[in-house]
matplotlib code that plots the C-alpha trace (Angstrom):
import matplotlib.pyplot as plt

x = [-6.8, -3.5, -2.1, -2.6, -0.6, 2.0, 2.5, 2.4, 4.7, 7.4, 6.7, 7.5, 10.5, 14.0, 15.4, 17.9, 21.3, 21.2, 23.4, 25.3, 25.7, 26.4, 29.4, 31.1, 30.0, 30.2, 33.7, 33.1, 29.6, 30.5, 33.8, 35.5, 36.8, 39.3, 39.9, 43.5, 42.5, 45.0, 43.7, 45.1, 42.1, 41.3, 37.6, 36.3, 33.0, 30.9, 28.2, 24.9, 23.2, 20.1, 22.0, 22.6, 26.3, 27.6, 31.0, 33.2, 36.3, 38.1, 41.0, 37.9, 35.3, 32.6, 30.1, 29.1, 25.5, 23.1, 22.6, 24.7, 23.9, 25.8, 25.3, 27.1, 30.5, 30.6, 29.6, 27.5, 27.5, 24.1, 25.0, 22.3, 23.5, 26.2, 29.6, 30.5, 31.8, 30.5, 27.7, 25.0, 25.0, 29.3, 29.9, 33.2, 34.5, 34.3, 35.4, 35.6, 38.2, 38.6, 39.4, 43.3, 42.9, 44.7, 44.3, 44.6, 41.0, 40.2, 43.5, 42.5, 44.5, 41.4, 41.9, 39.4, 39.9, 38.6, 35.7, 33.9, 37.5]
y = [-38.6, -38.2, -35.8, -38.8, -41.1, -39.2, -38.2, -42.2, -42.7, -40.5, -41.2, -45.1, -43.9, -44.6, -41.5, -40.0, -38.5, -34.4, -32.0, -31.8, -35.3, -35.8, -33.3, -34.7, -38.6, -38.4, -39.9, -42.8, -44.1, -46.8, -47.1, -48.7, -46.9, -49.0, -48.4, -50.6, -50.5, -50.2, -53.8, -54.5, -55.5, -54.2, -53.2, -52.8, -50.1, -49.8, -46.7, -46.1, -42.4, -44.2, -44.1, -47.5, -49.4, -52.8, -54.0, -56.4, -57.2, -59.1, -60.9, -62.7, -62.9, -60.8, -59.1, -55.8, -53.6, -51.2, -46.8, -43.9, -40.5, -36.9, -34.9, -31.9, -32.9, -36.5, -39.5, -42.0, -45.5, -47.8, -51.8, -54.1, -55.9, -54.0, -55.8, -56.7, -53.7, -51.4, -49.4, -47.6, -45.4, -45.0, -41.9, -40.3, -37.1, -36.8, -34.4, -34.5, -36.9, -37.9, -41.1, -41.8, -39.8, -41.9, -39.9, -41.2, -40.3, -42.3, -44.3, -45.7, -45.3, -44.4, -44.7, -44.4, -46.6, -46.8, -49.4, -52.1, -54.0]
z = [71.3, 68.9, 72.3, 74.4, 72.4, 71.8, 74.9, 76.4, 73.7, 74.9, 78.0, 77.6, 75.6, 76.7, 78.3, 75.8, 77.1, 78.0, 75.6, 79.0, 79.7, 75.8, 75.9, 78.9, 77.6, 73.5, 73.0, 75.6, 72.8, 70.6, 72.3, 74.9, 78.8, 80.1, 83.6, 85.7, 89.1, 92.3, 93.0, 89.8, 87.8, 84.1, 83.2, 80.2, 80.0, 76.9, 77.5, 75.5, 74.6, 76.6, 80.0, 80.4, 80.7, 80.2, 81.2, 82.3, 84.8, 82.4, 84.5, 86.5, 84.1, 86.2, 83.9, 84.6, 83.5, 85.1, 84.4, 84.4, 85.2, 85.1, 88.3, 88.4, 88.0, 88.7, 86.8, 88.7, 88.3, 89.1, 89.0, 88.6, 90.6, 92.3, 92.7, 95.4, 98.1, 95.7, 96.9, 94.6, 92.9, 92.9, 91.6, 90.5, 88.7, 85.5, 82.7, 78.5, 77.2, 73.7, 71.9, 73.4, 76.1, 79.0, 82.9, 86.5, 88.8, 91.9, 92.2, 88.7, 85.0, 82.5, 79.1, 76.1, 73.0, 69.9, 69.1, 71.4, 72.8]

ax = plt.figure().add_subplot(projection="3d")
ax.plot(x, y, z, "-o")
ax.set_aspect("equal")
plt.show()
């Protein structure tokens, strides 16, 4: 009976991040990615060990949450609900940065910043 239980316990438990996807994401938890787009919008993401994401395009107010996921090389993106013209999941490249790290990927200037901004 104790097997049981633990094991629907675990199973209901939130998935926790991969030493993989926790190398390549560490810097980004409990901080904030800014990304400037080429359409000139600034958005604010805020990732969680449990794969999820909140965010937000600040210049228009649009709130942003849904999953994250490492595959490979890339970092994809699930909206709940997706933005408009963005399809799911949208998945981009993605390597280690640390805190103050600022890099260009996708036609967008990334830069990580200390705290929830």
């Amino acid at each position: 009976m104790k097997t049981i239980l633990i094991v629907a316990a675990l199973a209901s438990a939130p998935a926790l991040a991969s030493a993989e996807d926790v190398d390549v994401m560490a810097s980004r938890f409990g901080n904030t990615t800014i990304a400037h787009t080429e359409s000139g919008h600034e958005v604010h993401m805020y990732y969680k060990p449990d794969h999820t994401f909140t965010g937000k395009v600040v210049d228009v107010g649009f709130d942003l949450k849904g999953t994250w996921a490492v595959n490979g090389t890339d970092l994809c993106l699930t909206y709940d609900p997706a933005p408009p013209t963005v399809t799911n999941p949208q998945c981009q490249p993605i390597a280690p940065h640390k805190v103050g790290d600022s890099w260009t990927a996708g036609g967008r200037t990334i830069t990580i910043v200390a705290g929830v901004q």
